[in-house]
C-alpha positions as CSV (number, residue, x, y, z in Angstrom):
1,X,0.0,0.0,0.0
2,X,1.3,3.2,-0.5
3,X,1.0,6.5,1.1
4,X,-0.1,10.0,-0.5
5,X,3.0,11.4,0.8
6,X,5.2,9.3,-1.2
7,X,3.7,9.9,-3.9
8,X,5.8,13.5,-4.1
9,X,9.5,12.0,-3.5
10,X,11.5,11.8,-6.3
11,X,12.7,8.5,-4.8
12,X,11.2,4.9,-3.4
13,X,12.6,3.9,0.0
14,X,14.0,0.3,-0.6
15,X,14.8,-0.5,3.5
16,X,17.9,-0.1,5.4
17,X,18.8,3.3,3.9
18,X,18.7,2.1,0.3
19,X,16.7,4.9,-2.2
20,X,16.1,4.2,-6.1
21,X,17.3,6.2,-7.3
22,X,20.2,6.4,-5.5
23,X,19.7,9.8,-4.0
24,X,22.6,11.7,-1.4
25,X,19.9,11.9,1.5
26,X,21.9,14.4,3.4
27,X,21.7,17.1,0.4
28,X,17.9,16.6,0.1
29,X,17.0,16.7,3.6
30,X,19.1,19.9,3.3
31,X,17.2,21.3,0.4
32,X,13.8,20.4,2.2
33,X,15.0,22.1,5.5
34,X,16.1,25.0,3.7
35,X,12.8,25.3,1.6
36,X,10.2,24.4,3.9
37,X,11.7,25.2,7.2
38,X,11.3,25.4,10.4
39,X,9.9,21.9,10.1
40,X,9.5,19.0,12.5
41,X,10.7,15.6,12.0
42,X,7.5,14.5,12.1
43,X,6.7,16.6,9.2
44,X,10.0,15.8,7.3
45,X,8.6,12.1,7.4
46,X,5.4,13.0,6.3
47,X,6.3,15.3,3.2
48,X,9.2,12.7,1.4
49,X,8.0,9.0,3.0
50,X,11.8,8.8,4.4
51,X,11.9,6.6,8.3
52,X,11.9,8.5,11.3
53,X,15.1,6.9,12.5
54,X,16.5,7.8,9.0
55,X,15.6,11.4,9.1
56,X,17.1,11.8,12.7
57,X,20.5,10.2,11.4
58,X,20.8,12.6,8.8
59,X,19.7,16.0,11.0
60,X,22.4,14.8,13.8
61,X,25.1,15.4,10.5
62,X,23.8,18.3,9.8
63,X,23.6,19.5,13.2
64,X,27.4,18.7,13.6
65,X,28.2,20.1,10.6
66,X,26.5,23.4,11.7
67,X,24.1,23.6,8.8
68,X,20.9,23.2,10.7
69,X,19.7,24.4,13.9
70,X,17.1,23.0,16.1
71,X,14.8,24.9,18.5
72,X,12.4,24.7,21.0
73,X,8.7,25.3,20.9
74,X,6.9,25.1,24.4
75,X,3.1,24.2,24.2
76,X,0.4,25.4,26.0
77,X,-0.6,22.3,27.6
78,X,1.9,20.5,29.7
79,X,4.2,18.0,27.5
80,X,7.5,18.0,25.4
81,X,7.7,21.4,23.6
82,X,7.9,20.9,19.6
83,X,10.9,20.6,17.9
84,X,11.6,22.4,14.8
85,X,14.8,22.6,12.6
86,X,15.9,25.5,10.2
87,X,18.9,26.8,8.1
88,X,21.6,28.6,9.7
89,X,22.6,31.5,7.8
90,X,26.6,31.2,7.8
91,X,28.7,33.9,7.3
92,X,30.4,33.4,3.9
């Protein structure tokens, strides 16, 4: 069965990181962020079909590698605030 949300990747997720086409998941998670953002993880699994676990992989990189940023989000109602993740504008 296949979801409406994978319907817009440019990819099929095969299992155990495995994309045809072969796709560099770090660049496109990237692109996403940097389109869409601030976005959840929840929402980056929604919009391109990729596995939770997969996505969080790939944002730890970019975290490291100082391209994203994550922030904070408290709710109204008791709970873990939401998490969202956006560009960092680097100085160039």
């Amino acid at each position: 069965m296949e979801r409406s949300s994978e319907k817009t990747a440019p990819f099929e997720y095969k299992g155990r990181g495995i994309f045809e086409p072969t796709i560099n998941i770090k660049e496109y998670l990237f692109k996403i962020i940097a389109n869409q953002g601030p976005i959840t993880r929840s929402d980056l699994t929604k919009s391109t079909g990729i596995p939770r676990t997969t996505i969080y992989d790939t944002i730890v990189k970019l975290m490291l590698d100082e391209q994203i940023r994550k922030y904070a989000v408290p709710s109204k109602r008791r709970g873990r605030p939401k998490i969202f993740y956006e560009v960092t504008t680097l100085p160039k």
